[in-house]
C-alpha positions in Angstrom: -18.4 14.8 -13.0 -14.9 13.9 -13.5 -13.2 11.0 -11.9 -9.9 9.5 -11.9 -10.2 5.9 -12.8 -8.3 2.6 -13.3 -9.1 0.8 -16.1 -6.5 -2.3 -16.3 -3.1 -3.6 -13.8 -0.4 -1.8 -15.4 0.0 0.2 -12.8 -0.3 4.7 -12.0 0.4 5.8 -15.1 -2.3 3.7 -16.9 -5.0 5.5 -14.4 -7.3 7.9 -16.9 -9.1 11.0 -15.9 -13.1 10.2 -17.0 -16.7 12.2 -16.9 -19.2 10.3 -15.5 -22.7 11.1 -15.0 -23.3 12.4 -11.6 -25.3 10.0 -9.3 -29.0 11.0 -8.6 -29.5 11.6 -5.0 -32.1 9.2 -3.3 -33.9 9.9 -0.1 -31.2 8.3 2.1 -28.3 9.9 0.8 -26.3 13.1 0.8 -24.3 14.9 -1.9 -21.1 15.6 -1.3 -18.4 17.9 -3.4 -15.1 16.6 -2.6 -12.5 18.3 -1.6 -9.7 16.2 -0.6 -8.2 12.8 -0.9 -5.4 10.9 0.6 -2.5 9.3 -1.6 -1.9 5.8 0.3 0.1 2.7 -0.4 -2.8 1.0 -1.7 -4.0 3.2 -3.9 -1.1 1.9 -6.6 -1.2 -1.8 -5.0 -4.2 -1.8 -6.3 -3.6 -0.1 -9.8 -0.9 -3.0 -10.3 -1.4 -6.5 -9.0 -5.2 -7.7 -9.0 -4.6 -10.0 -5.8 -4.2 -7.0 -3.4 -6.9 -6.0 -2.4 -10.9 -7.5 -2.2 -12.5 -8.8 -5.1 -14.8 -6.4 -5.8 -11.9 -3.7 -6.0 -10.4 -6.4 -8.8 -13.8 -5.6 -11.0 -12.7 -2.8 -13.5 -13.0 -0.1 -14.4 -13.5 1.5 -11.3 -13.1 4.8 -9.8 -9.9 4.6 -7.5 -9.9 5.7 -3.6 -11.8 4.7 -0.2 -12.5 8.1 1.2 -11.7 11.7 1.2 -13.1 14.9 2.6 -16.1 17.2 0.9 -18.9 19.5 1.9 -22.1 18.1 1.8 -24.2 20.0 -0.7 -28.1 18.5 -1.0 -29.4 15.9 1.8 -32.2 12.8 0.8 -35.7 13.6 2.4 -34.4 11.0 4.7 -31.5 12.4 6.1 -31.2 15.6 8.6 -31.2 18.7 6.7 -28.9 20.5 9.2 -25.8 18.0 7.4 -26.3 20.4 4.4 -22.8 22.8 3.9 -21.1 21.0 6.6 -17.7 19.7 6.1 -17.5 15.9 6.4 -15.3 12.8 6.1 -16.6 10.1 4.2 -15.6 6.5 3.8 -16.7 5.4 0.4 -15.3 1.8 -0.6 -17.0 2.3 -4.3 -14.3 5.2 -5.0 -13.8 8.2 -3.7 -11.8 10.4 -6.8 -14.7 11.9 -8.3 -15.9 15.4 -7.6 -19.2 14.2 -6.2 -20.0 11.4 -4.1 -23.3 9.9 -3.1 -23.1 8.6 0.4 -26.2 6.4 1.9 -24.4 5.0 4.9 -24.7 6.9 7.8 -22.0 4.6 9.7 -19.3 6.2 7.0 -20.3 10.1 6.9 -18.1 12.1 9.3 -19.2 15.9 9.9 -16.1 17.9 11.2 -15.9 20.3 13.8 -14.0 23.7 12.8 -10.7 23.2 14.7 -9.8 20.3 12.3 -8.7 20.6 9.1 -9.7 18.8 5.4 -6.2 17.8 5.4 -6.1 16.4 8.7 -9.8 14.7 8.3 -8.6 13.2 5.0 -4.7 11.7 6.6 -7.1 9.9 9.1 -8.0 7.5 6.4 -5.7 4.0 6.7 -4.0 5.2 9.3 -4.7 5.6 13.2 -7.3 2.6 12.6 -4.5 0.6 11.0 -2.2 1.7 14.2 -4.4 1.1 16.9 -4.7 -2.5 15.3 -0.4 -3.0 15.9 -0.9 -0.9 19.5 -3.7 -4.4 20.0 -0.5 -6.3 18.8 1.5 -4.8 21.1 -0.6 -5.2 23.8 -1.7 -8.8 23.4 2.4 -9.8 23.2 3.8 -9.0 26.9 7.7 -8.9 25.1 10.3 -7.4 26.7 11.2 -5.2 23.0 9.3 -4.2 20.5 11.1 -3.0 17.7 9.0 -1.2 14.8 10.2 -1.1 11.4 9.2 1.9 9.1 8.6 4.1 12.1 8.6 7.1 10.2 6.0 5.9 8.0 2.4 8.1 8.3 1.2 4.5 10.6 4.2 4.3 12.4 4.0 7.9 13.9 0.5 7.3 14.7 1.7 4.5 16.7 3.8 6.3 18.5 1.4 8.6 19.7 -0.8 5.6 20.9 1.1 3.9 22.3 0.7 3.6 26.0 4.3 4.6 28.8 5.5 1.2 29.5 8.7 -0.4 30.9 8.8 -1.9 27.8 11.8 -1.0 25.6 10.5 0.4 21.9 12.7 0.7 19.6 11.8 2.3 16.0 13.6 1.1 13.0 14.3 4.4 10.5 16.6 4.7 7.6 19.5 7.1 7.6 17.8 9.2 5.3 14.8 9.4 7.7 15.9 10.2 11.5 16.5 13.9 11.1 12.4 13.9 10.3 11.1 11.5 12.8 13.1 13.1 15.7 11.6 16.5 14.3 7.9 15.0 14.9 9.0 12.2 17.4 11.6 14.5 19.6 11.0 12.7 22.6 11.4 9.4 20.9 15.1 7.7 20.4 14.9 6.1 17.0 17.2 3.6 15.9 18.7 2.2 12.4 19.5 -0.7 11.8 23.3 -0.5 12.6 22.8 1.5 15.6 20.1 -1.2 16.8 21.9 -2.1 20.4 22.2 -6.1 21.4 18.4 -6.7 22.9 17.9 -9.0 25.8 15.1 -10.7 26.5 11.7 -11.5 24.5 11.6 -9.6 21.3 8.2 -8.7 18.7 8.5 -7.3 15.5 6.1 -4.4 14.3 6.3 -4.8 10.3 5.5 -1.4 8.6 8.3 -1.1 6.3 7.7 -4.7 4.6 11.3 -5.0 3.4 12.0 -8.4 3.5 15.9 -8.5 3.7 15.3 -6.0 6.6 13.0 -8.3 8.2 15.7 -11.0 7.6 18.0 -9.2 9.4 16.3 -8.3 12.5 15.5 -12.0 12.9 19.0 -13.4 12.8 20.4 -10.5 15.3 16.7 -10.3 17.5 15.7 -13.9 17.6 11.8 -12.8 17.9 9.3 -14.0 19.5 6.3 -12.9 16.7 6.6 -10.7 13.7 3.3 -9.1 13.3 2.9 -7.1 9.6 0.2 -4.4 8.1 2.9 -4.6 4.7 3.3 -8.4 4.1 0.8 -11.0 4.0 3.1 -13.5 3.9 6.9 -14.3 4.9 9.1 -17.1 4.9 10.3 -18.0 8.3 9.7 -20.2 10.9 8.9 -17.4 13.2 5.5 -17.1 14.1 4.0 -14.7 11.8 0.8 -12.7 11.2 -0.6 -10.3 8.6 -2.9 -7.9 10.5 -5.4 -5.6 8.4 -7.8 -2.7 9.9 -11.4 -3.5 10.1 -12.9 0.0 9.8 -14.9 1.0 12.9 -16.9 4.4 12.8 -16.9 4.7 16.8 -13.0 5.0 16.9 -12.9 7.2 13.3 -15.2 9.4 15.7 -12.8 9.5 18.8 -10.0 10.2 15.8 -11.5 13.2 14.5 -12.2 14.4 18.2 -8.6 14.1 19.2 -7.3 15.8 16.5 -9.7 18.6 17.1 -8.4 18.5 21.0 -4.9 18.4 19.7 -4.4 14.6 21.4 -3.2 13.2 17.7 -0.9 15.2 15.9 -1.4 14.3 11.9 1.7 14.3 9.8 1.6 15.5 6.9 3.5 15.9 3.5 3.3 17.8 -0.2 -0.2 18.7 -1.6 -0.9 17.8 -5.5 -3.9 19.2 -7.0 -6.7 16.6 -8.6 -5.4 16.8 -12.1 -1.8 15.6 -10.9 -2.9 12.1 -9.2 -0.1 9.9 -10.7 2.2 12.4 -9.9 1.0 12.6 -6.1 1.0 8.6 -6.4 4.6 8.8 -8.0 6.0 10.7 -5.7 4.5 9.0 -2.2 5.6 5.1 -3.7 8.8 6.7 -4.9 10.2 9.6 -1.3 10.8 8.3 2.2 7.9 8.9 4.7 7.3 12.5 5.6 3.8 12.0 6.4 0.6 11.5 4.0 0.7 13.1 0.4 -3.2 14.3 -0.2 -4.9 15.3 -2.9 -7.2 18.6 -3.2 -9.6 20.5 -5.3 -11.0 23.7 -4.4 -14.7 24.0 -4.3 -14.7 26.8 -6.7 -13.2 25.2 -9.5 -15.9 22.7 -10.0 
């Protein structure tokens, strides 16, 4: 099977395209050819600075990716035989770029219903878990504003949608370049750059999705916050209360995901498609465009 792997820290262009051997399938697993992957910030984090990430992704080589979205093809004698041809999400922390996975977890196998897409499936990965995490944030910090940089990031638009109607005043931070798209998906939504950012009253938090530091700088010395909370930086010097927040994967909510998308409750954003033998270009172009939702990564099941 042929994987996409990274094999040192200098970063996407040093990733290599490898055969492997495909796993044997043991009685408590199921096969999966994959279909699709999401491009995310960590993917090239990872591929360039061995402290970003846990330290058994540090161990190379390794086969890049967390999860992605496949059809399960052959079942253990352990597992229900009725998974076999359905359509599933998996989580798979060991790498997910091959063509075929091996998943034994049960916890981590998602089977879709019809109404929602691979795309949509695979944009779910890092993304509403790692929002509902900031809406938890917001939630536990009674301010009076909450001002959200990178708003228009895949996250920040899933918090949007989460977010519950308040009296509290949002206000999402966007670039120039960016509010003609996030008032296309956020039309209800006033969004805000940084010049156009009125004089706040009151207690302030700061959402950090953007993790640009001179940004962040700048919002403290006009918003005086109470609390930065950040997904992007684990650490920022300040004498502002500060935290770096992570997700903690949970397969109940990936489940109440996946059913509102299929409800049409969570609207997935979405951007350009790159087939699998065009991964540091997909990776290229997501580090290097604004936000206009998540890049992914496909292969069609007849080409393998």
């Amino acid at each position: 099977m042929l994987t996409v792997t990274q094999t040192d820290f200098n970063g996407i262009d040093s990733l290599t395209y490898r055969e492997q051997p495909t796993p044997k399938l043991p009685a408590n697993g199921v096969q999966l050819a994959m279909t699709t992957w999401p491009v995310v910030p960590s993917d090239w984090h990872r591929e360039s600075q061995p402290d970003a990430t846990a330290e058994q992704l540090a161990i190379l080589p390794r086969i890049i990716g967390v999860g992605g979205v496949g059809e399960i093809t052959a079942v253990g004698t352990q597992r229900d035989a009725h998974l076999c041809h359905q359509r599933a999400l998996v989580m798979h922390p060991n790498g997910s770029y091959a063509e075929t996975i091996i998943s034994t977890n049960p916890d981590w196998l998602f089977p879709l219903p019809a109404t929602v897409s691979d795309a949509d499936a695979a944009a779910l990965t890092a993304g509403p878990g790692t929002a509902t995490v900031l809406r938890a944030a917001i939630l536990a910090n009674p301010t009076d504003n909450v001002v959200i940089t990178g708003a228009n990031a895949v996250i920040g638009l899933f918090l949007q949608q989460l977010l519950p109607t308040s009296d509290r005043h949002i206000y999402p931070i966007v670039s120039p370049a960016s509010r003609a798209y996030f008032q296309q998906v956020q039309p209800h939504t006033p969004a805000y750059t940084l010049a156009e950012l009125p004089h706040l009253t009151g207690t302030t938090l700061i959402i950090d999705i953007a993790g640009a530091s001179g940004l962040l700088q700048e919002l403290i010395s006009r918003c005086q916050p109470e609390k930065i909370v950040s997904i992007a930086l684990q650490n920022f010097p300040t004498t502002v209360p500060f935290e770096f927040v992570h997700e903690d994967f949970n397969p109940v909510q990936m489940r109440t995901f996946i059913q509102a998308v299929a409800t049409g409750r969570l609207q997935v954003p979405l951007d350009r498609t790159f087939p699998f033998t065009a991964v540091k270009a997909a990776q290229h172009y997501a580090q290097d465009h604004h936000s206009r939702g998540r890049v992914l990564v496909t292969k069609t099941k007849g080409s393998y």
